[in-house]
Structures are given as structure tokens and as C-alpha cells.
N, C-alpha and C positions, 0 to 999 in steps of 0.2 A: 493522613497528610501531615508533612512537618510542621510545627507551628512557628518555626522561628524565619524573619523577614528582616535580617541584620540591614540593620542604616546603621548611620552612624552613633544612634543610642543603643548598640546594640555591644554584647558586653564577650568578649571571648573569656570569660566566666562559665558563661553557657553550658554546659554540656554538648548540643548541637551546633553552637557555634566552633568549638576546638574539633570536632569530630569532619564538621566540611573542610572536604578538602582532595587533595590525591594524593595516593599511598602505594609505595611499591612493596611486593611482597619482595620479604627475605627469608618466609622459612614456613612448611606446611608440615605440620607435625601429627602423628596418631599415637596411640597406642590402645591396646587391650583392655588394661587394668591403670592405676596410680603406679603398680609397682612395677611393668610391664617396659620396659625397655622403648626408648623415641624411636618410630620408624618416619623415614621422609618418602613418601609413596611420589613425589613429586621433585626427586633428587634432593640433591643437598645443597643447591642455589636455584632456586624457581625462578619464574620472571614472567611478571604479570603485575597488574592495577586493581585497586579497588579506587572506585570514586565516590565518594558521599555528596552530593549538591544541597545548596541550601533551599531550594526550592522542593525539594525529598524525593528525588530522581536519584537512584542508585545505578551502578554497574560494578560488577567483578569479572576479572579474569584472569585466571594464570595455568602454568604450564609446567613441565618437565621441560630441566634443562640438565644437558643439550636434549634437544628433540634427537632422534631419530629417523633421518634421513631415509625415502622410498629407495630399493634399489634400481629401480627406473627413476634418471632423472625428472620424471612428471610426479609431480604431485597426482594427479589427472590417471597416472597409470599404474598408483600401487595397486598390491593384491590383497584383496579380503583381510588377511591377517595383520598387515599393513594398516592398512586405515582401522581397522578395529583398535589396532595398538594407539594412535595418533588420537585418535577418542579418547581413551581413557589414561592418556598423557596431559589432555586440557579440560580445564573445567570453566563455565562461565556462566553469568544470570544478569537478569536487569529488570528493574522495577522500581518498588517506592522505598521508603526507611522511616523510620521514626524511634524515636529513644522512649523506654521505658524504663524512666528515672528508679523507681524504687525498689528494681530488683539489678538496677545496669545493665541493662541488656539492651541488644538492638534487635528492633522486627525486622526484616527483609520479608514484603512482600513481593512475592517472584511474579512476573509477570511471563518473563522469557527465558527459556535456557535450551541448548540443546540436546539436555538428558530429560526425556518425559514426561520423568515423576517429580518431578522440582517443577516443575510449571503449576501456576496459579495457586503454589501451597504460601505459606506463613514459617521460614525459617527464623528461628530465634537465636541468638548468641549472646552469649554473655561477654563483656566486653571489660579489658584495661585500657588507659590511658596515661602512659607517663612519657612526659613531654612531646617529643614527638614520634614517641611508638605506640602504635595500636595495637593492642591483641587480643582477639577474638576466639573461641572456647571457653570450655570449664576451665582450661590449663590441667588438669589431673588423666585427660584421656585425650583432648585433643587442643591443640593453639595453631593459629594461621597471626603470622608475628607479619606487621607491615611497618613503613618508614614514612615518614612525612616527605613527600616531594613538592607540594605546594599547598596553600592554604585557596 
């Protein structure tokens, strides 16, 4: 559980307290190796939220953009291949958070997701902060880059 319960002596100093907030992604980055070329598996403008709460309620979500439209006007009436794709175009989870100051990193403890095996595990990120960009990975193999949209 987060420990911090910002009142008014409460210091955007913090670590926890710069981190609550909502954040839009601008960029979902991989690769292989350090030396290995950026691929964006989620396009080259995603769009999706991470929320930090100060109470230590998390969510993430974001997406490939442009989606990919069913060729049936129904969402309701793709085929197989279709919604399989539209899966692993979105990614999302929601659970608790907490900061592990002395290595920077944040816990996400998963509570919910729609992919299986992220449920009820313990994902860990190393985390930047400069001003109001947050970026999550090592940075050498992977970063998920987000923007401050509100505190």
C-alpha cells in the first residue's frame, strides 16, 4: 500500500507525490539487444493512460493507433482473426503501486488484466522522471515514455 496521504504538509518533493497523477502515453518502445534497432509494436502514436492515485490504486491502458477497423461494421461481428488482432493491439491492468526508492522502481501489483498471465503477478519497472515525463523500462531494451496530463 502507498504510504503517502498528501495534505497540505505534504511536499511534491516526494517521489510519490510527483508520480500521482495522469499520464498519456506518447511512445511504446522494444527492442532485442541495447544495440538492436526501436521497434514500436503499438505504432508510432499510441493512445492510452496510465493513472498513478495517491491512495495506491493504479491503472494502464493503451493501444495501437490507428486501431484497425472489423470489416463488418459490428465490433460484435469480427472474425477470429479479427478480434485476435484487436487483443494484442491493447494492452491494460489495474491494481495497487508503490515506489521502491532505492533502486527507482515502481511495483505494480496486478490485480486485473485481460491477458492471464499478468494477473495477480508483481510487475516491476524502473522508472525516470524529468519534469513532466515519465519513463518506464530499463531504457536499453524497453521504455513506455508518458506526458503529464494532470496531477
Amino acid at each position: 500500500m502507498l504510504a503517502v496521504v498528501c495534505v497540505s504538509a505534504c511536499t511534491a518533493a516526494r517521489p510519490e507525490a510527483r508520480i500521482v497523477g495522469t499520464w498519456r502515453v506518447v511512445a511504446i518502445e522494444t527492442r532485442d539487444s541495447a544495440a538492436a534497432p526501436w521497434r514500436r509494436p503499438f505504432g508510432d502514436a499510441p493512445s492510452g493512460y496510465a493513472v498513478y492515485a495517491a491512495d495506491g490504486t493504479h491503472l494502464l491502458q493503451f493501444g495501437r493507433t490507428p486501431a484497425v477497423p472489423f470489416a463488418a461494421a459490428s465490433d460484435r461481428a469480427g472474425t477470429d482473426a479479427e478480434v485476435r488482432a484487436a487483443f494484442f493491439d491493447h494492452f491494460a491492468w489495474q491494481g495497487r503501486w508503490r515506489l521502491d526508492h532505492a533502486r527507482a522502481t515502481i511495483i505494480h501489483d496486478i490485480e486485473g488484466s485481460p491477458w492471464p498471465s499478468w494477473r495477480a503477478t508483481m510487475q516491476e519497472r524502473p522508472y525516470r522522471l524529468a519534469g513532466d515525463t515519465l519513463v518506464l523500462g530499463d531504457t536499453a531494451r524497453t521504455r513506455r515514455v508518458f506526458v503529464r496530463v494532470r496531477r
